[in-house]
N, C-alpha and C positions, 0 to 999 in steps of 0.2 A: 480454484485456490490450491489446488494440488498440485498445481508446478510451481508454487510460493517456494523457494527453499525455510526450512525449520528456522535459521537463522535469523532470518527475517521476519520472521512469526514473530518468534521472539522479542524482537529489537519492535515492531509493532505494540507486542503486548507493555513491554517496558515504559512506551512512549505514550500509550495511553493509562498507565498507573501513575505515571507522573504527570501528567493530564488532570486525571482525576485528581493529584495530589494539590495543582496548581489551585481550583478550584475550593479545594477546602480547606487550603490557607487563607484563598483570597476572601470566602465567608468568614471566619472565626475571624481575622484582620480586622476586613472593615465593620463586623458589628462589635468588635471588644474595643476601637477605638477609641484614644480619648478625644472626645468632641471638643470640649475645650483649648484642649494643646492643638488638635487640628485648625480648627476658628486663628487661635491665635499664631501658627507659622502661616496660614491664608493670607493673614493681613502683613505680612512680611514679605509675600511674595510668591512665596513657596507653590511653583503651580501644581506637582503632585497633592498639596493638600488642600491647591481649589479645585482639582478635579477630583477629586474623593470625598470633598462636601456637596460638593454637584452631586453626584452618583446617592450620596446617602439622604438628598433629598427626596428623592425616588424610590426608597427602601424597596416598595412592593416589586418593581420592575426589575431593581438589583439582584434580590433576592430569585428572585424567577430567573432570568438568566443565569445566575452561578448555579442555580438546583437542574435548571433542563440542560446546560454542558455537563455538570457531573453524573446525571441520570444515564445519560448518552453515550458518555464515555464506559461509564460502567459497562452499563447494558452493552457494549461493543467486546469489552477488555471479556466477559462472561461469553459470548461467541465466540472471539477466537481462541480461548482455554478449550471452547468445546472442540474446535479444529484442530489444535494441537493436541488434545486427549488422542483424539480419533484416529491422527497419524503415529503415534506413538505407541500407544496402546490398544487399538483397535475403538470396535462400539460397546464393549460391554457395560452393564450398569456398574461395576464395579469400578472401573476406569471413569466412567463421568460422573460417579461420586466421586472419587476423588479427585478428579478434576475441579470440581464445584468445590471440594474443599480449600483446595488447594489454590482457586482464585477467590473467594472469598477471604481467607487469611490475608494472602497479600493485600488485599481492596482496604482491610481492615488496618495492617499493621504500614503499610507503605503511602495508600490515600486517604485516610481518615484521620486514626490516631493520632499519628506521630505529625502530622499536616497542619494539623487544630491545634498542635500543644505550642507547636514553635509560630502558630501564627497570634494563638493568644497570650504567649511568652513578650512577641515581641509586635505588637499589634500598632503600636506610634511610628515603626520605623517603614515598616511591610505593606500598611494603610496604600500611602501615597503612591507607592512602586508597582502595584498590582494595576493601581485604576488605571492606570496609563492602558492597561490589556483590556480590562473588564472594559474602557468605553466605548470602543470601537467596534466587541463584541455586543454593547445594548445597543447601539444603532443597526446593527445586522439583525440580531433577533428580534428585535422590539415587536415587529407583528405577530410572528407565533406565543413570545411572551403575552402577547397582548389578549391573543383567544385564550390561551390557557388561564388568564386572572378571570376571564370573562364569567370561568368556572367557580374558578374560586371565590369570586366576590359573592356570585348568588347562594355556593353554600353555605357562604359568611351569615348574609340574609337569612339565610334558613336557619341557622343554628343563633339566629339574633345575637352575633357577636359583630361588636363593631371597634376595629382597629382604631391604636390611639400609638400617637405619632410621638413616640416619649422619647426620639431624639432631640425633641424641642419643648419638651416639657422643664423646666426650670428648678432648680434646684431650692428646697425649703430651706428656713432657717436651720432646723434639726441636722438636715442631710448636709451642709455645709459645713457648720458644727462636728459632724461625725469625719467628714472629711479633714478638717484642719487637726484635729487631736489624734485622727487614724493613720491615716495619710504621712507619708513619709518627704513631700514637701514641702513641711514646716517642723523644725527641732526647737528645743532651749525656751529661749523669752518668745521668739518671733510666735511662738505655738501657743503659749501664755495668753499674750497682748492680742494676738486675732481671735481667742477662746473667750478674753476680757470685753475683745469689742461687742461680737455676738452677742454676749450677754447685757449689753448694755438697756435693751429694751426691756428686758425683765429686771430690772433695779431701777428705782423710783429715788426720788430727792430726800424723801424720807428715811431713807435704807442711810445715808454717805452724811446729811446735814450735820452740824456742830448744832446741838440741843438746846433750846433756849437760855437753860440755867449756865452755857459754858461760852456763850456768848460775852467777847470784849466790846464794849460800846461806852462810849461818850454821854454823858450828860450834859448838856450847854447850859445848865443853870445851874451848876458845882463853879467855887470858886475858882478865879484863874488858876492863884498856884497848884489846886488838884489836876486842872485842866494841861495845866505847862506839863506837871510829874508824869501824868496819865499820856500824854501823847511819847514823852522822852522811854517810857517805859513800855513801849507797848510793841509785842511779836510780831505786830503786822503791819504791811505799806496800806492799809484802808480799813478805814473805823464806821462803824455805825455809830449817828448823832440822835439823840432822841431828847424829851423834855420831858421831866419830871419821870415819866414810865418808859417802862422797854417799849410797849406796843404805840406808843405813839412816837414812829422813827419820821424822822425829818428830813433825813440826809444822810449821803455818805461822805466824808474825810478823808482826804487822799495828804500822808504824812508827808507827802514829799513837797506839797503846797503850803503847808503848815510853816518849814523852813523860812518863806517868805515873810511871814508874821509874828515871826521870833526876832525882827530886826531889833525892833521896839521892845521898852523895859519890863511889857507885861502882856500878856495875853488872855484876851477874855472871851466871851461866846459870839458877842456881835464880830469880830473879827473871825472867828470861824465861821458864822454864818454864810461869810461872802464867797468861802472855796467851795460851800455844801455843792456836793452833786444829789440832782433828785436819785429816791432811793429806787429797786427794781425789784418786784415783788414776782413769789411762784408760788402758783398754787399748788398747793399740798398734791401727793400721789403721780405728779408729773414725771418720764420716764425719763431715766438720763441721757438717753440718747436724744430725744427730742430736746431736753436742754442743755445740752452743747450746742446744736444747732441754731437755738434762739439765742445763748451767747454771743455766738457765731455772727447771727443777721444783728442782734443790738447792739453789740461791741462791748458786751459787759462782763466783768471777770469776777463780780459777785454780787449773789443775789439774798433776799428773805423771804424764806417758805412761809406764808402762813395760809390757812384753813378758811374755808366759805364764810367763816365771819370775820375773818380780817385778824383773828388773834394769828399774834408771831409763835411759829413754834421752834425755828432753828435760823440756820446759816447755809449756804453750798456758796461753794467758789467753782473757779474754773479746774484748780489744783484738785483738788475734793474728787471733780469729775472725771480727770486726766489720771490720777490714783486706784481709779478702779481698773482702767485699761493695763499702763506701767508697773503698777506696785508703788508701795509705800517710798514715800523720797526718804532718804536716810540725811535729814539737813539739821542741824542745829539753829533753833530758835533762838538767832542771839540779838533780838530786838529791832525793830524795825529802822532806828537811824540808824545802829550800823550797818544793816542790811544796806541799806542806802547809801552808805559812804562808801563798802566795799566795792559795790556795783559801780560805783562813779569813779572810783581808783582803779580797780580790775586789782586788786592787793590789799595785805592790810599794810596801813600806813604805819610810821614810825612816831613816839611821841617829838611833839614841837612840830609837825608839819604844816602847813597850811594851803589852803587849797578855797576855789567857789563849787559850794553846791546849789543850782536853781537860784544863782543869783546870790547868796547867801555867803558871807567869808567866814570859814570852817579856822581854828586851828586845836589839832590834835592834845591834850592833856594830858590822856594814860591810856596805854595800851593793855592788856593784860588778857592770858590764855588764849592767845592767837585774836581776839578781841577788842574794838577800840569800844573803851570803858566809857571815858571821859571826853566829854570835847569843849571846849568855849567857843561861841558863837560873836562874831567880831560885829561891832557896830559900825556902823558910816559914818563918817566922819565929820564930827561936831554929834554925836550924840554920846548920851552917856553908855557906860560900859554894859553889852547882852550879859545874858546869867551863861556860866556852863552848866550843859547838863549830862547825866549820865545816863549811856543808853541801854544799860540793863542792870538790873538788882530791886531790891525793892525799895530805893527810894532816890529819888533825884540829888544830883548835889546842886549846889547855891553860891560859885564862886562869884564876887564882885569881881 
């Protein structure tokens, strides 16, 4: 090695610093990756990122290969420092302490440090680009890695620790949760509404319900005209039917079938009967998450909580449920048939319009604060004249 010119040493020593340096970007890279964004460019295509999920399948093997090329490189880069001390300086201890210092710093400040920062800086982009090296290197070493675990594993044994693969260990509720509020993947509402979903299993029908005593429902054995006033007045497209008591519900009333039964001069219970839908009952403490889903499979947009003996204690809808995820809707309660006339116009209409809703000939009577107040309800022909009614205030009107 002493007809090596210095220069060369040098340019040697260099090429094994960055050597070393390659290796412990390519550790900190692929263990600070993110596995999921990995997973997810994998399925796009991206073969740097199915061969650096291959590779981290492997972790023990990876592992051992990046540490026995960085070990080797070292241990070489710390030899020829000592041959270059030697021709520079001579042998003294003085001179291969500082030599020793003097390649240690470098090992430190050129393959360690500064190696690790930018590979755990930038560990999603550097991942994929390395494995391309690292895998043609674990098929070459694979045997000597292979004796060298043989060691490891049984110290492993000895010291009763046993490796756990928490590349593949699955992320908790909590850890997911900490992720979407910490995590800079999700801003604003979007951070909100994912923080809202999470929390769904922890809030119960009980927590969101409209409370027995605030419950609107129908009586079917109250006089028509209460019954005509009571549906013309009412915030909502679906009414609970019940007889004589709250807890004994019958049915639910969909206002927009009711239309149909306003042809005629009066309206009374036997004719709601016939639109009743059976009612859909939840048991008290059920989580809202799971009841969305049985919305979901029963096609139901509202339901009645009651308790192991069947008494009613509240109300949920699907709105109720969809409000804890969104936030509060900022809508005005302006009664359910105009709710109903505006949906079927896409506007509010002008007084004197006339129009079919569900069969039904509609014409408009008074509009008022962006609101259709008043309507008359048109008869078929050869009957006598529908009542109009009013779709919010507190009291019906009664035009002939």
């Amino acid at each position: 090695m002493d007809d090596i010119p210095l220069s060369s040493l040098f340019a040697a020593l260099a090429g094994l610093l960055l050597a070393s340096g390659f290796f412990s970007i390519a550790e900190t890279a692929m263990m600070a990756v993110n596995r999921y964004r990995l997973r997810h460019r994998a399925k796009q295509g991206a073969r740097g990122a199915k061969l650096a999920l291959a590779l981290l399948a492997q972790t023990d093997t990876l592992l051992g290969v990046i540490l026995l090329g960085n070990t080797l490189v070292a241990a070489a880069a710390a030899t020829l420092t000592a041959v270059i001390t030697k021709r520079l300086f001579g042998e003294g201890e003085a001179a291969l302490a500082l030599g020793t210092v003097a390649i240690s710093f470098a090992l430190l400040v050129f393959s360690e440090i500064t190696p690790k920062v930018i590979g755990a800086a930038h560990a999603d982009r550097l991942a994929p680009v390395v494995s391309f090296l690292l895998a043609p290197m674990l098929k070459i070493a694979t045997p000597v890695v292979w004796f060298v675990n043989l060691f490891v594993r049984g110290l492993l044994k000895l010291l009763r620790i046993r490796p756990e693969g928490e590349g593949h260990a699955p992320l908790t509720q909590e850890e997911l949760r900490s992720l979407v509020l910490e995590g800079q993947y999700f801003r604003g509402k979007h951070r909100a509404m994912l923080a809202n979903l999470l929390d769904l299993d922890a809030i119960s029908v009980d927590d969101v319900m409209t409370p027995r005593s605030q419950i609107e429902a129908i009586d079917l054995n109250a006089k028509p005209t209460l019954l005509a006033q009571q549906l013309a007045n009412s915030y909502h497209t679906r009414l609970p039917a019940y007889e004589d008591e709250l807890d004994n519900i019958v049915g639910i009333i969909h206002v927009r079938q009711v239309l149909r039964l306003l042809q005629g001069d009066e309206l009374d219970s036997a004719q709601l009967r016939t639109i009743l839908r059976p009612p859909y009952f939840i048991p008290a403490g059920t989580p809202l998450l799971a009841q969305l889903q049985q919305f979901q499979a029963a096609r139901q947009r509202l339901g009645l909580v009651v308790d192991e003996y069947g008494e009613l204690l509240g109300l949920v809808s699907l709105e109720d449920i969809l409000e804890e995820i969104v936030g509060e809707f900022t809508t005005q309660a302006p009664g359910a048939l105009n709710g109903l006339i505006v949906e079927h116009l896409g506007e509010i209409p002008e007084a004197g319009a006339n129009f079919r809703l569900s069969g039904q000939a509609i014409e408009i009577l008074q509009v008022q604060d962006r609101a259709v107040k008043v309507v008359k309800l048109l008869p078929p022909v050869g009957r006598s004249a529908a009542p109009a009614l009013q779709t919010s205030g507190e009291q019906a009107s009664s035009i002939g």
